[in-house]
DOTORMAR-220146 format. One record per residue (C-alpha): residue number from 0; residue in three letters; x, y, z. Coordinates in nm, 2 decimals. Each point is the difference from the previous one (the first is absolute). Layout:
<sites>
NUM ALA X Y Z
...
</sites>
This chain:
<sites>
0 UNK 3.07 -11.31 7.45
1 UNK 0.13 -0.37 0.12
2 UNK 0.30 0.06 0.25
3 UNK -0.05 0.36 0.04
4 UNK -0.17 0.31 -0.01
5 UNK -0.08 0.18 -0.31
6 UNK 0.07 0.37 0.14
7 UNK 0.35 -0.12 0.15
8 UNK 0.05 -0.19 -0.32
9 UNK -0.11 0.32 -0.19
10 UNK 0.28 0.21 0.22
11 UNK 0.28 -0.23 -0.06
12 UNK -0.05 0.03 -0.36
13 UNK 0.09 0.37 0.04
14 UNK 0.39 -0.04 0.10
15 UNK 0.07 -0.41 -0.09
16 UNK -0.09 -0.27 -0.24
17 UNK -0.26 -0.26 0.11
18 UNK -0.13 -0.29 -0.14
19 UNK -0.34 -0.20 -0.01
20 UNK -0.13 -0.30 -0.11
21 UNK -0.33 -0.01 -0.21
22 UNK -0.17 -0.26 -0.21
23 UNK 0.32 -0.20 -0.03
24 UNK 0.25 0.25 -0.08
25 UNK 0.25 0.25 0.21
26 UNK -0.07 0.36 -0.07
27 UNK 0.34 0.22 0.09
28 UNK -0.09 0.35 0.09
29 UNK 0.25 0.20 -0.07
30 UNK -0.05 0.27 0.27
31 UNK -0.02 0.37 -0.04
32 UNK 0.32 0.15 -0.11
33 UNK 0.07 0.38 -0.07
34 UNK 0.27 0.06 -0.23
35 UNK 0.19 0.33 0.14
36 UNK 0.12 0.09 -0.41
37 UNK -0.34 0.02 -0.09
38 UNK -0.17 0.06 0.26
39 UNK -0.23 -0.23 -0.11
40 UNK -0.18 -0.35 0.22
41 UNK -0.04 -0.33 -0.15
42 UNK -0.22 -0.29 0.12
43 UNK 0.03 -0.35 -0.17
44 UNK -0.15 -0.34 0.00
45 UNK 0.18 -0.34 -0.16
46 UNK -0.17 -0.29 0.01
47 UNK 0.20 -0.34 -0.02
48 UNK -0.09 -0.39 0.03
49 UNK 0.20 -0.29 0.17
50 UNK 0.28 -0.09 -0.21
51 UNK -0.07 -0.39 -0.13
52 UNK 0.19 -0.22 0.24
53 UNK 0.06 0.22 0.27
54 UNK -0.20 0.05 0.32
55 UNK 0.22 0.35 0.07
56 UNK 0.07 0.17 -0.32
57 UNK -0.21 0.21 -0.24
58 UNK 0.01 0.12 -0.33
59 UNK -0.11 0.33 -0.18
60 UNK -0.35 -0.02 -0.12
61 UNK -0.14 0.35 -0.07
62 UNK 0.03 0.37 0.07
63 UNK -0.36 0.06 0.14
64 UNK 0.02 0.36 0.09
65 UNK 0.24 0.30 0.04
66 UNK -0.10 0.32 0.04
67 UNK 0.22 0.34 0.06
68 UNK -0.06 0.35 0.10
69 UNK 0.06 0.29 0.19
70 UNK -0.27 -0.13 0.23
71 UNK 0.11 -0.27 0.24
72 UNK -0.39 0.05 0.12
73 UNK -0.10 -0.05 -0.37
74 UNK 0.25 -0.31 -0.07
75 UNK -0.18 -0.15 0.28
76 UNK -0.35 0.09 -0.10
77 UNK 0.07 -0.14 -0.34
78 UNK 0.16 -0.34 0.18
79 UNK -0.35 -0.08 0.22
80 UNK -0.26 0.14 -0.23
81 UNK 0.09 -0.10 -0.36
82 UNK -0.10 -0.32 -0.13
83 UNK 0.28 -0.21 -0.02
84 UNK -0.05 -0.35 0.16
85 UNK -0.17 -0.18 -0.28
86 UNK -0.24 0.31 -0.06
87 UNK -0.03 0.09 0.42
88 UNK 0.14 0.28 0.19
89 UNK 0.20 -0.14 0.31
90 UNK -0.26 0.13 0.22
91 UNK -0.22 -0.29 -0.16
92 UNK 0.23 -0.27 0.00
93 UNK 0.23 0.06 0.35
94 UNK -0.22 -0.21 0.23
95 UNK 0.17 -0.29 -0.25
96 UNK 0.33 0.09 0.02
97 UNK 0.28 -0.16 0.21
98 UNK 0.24 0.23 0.11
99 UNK 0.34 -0.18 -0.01
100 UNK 0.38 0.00 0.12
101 UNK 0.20 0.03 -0.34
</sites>
């Protein structure tokens, strides 16, 4: 992982968002979040491209994964192993990502 380490990165996912840059686009993590009514985790990625004209702002491009359960373990399982960067599992495509201030 470019500007960080992929185990921190992979603990900071579990209790804040994070975001990365890969192949042109910023991927928001929306971190792992356990909803108390029920009792229930939920794990999320968005991904979203530079708003045309602006250097700063994006816009909304896709929902790329969510995934909820009574498992944080399994949210996160389902987060690095599934293939869901263009047909790769994070694990295949993290030494490409940027991880960026949002």
């Amino acid at each position: 992982m470019i500007n960080g380490n992929v185990d921190e990165f992979i603990d900071v996912i579990t209790y804040q968002d994070v975001a990365v840059m890969y192949k042109g686009f910023r991927y928001f993590f929306n971190g792992l979040c356990f909803n108390e009514k029920t009792k229930t985790y939920k794990i999320e990625i968005y991904k979203e491209k530079i708003k045309e004209g602006s250097k700063y702002e994006y816009e909304f491009v896709e929902d790329v994964f969510s995934w909820k359960s009574v498992s944080k373990d399994e949210c996160l399982y389902h987060l690095l192993n599934d293939k869901i960067f263009e047909g790769k599992s994070f694990y295949e495509v993290e030494s490409e990502m940027q991880w960026i201030d949002w």
